[in-house]
N, C-alpha and C positions, 0 to 999 in steps of 0.2 A: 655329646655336647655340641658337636658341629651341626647334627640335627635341628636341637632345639633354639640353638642361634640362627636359621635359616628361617624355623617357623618364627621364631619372633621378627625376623627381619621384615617378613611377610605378611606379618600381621599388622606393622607399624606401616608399611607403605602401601594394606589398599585403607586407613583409619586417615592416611594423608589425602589418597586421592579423594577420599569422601566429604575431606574437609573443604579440599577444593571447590568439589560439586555444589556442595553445600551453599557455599558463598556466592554461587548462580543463583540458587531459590530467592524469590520474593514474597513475605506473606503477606497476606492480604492482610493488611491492617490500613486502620484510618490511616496512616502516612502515607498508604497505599496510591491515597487521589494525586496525590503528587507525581506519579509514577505513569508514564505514556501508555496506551495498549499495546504499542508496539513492542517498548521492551518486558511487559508481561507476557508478552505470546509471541515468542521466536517464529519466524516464518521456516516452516517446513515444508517438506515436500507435498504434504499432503494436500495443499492447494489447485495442486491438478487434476483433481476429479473434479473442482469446479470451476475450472475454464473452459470454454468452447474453442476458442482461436484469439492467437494473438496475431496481429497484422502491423505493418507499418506504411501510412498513408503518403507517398511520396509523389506531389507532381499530379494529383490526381487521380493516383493510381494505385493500388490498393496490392503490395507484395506480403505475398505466406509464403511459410516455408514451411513444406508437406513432409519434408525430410533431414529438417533441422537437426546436428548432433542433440544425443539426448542434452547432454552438459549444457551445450548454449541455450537451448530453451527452457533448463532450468535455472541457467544465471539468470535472464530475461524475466520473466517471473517472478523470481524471488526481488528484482529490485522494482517489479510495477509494485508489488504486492506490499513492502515495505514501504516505495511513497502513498501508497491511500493508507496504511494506517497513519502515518506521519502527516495527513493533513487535518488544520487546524482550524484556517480559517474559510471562511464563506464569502466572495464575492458578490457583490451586490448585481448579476447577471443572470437569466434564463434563457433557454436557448430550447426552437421547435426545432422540428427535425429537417427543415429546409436549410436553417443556418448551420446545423450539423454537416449537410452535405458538400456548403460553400466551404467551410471549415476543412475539412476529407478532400476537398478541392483544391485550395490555395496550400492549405498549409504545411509544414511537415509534422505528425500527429501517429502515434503509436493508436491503437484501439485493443481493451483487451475486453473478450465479450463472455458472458458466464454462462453456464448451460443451464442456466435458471435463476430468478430473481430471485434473492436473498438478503441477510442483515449484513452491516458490516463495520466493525467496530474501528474512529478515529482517535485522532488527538485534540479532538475541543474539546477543553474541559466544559462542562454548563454548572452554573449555578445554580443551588439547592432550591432557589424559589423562585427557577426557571424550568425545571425538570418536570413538572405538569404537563406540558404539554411537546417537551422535546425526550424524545426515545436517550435513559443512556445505559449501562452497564451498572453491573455495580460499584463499580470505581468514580462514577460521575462522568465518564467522556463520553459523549454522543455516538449514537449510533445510526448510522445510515440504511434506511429502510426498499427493500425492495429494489437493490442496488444488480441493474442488469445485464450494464458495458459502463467503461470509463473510456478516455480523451483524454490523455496525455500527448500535451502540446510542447514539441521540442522547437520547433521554428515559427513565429507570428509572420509568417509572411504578408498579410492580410495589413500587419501594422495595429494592432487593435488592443496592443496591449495584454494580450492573451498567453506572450511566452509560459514556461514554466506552471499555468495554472494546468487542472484538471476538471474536464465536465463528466460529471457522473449521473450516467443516465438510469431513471429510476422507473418501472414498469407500473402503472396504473391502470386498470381497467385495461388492460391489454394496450396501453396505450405508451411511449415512453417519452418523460420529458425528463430538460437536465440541469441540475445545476452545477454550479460554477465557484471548484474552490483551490486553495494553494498551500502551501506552509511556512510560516510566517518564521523569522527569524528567535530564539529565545532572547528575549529581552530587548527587542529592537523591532522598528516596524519595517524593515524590510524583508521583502521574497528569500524566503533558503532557495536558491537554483542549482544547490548543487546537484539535485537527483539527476536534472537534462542531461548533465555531462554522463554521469552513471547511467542512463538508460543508453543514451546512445552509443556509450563504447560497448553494451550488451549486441548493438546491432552491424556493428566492423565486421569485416570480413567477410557476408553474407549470413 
């Protein structure tokens, strides 16, 4: 008796934890578009087979850490990697690779550089009879094309109005130009900043 009270006990508590998990899933259904890519696609680990190097541009000068705990370079990571799904909107900005370098010069600016150009899916939704000619998923949120380093700008020292965006430089013809985007608040036109603070407490302590 005390058996089969134990298998049912165990029967009901992994039917529970399942329920739980369950409640994690998202289907893909049309109410789906409403749904960011970021919380369709958990960031995991597996994002480090495509990174080359992360850096942090301080003063001009350009610190890695060759010897980073594993832990911290994967907290690091996972919060770059969570603000480029999370960006939404597109500033009206271009940038060659000269103003990159002023930028890597003045400012204070993470870089995290891919080991090869790739897609990479955001949070801008686009509109059904705008998707001709912008890359999106099939949820509708844009996709970033041939995405080969980002610019994540924790300090505008420059003054330029640049805090909190990000430039994502995009490889052409062997060539890289970038553009220039941020995340918009929901329901309000102001900058979300709170990622700066998160990225930077990634980088405390060495």
């Amino acid at each position: 008796m005390k058996k089969n009270l134990l298998i049912s006990g165990l029967i009901l508590t992994v039917v529970a934890l399942l329920g739980v998990w369950g409640c994690k899933c998202l289907p893909l259904t049309e109410e789906s578009e409403e749904i960011a890519p970021a919380d369709l696609t958990p960031v995991r680990e597996d994002w480090q087979p495509m990174v080359e190097k992360i850096s942090l541009w301080q003063g001009g000068i350009e610190k890695v850490k060759g010897t980073l705990p594993r832990y911290k370079y994967i907290a690091r990571g996972n919060a770059l990697i969570q603000t480029l799904h999370k960006l939404n909107l597109q500033a009206r900005c271009v940038f060659d690779e000269e103003r990159i370098q002023e930028i890597k010069g003045n400012d204070t600016v993470v870089e995290m550089v891919f080991t090869q150009a790739d897609d990479f899916p955001i949070s801008q939704w686009v509109e059904p009879e705008e998707r001709y000619h912008i890359p999106v998923d099939e949820n509708g949120y844009r996709i970033l094309e041939d995405v080969k380093t980002a610019l994540f700008i924790l300090e505008d020292n420059l003054d330029e109005g640049l805090e909190a965006h990000v430039l994502i430089g995009h490889e052409v013809e062997g060539r890289i130009g970038y553009s220039c985007w941020a995340i918009q608040q929901e329901g309000s036109n102001e900058l979300d900043k709170t990622w700066v603070e998160e990225v930077k407490s990634t980088f405390k302590g060495g």
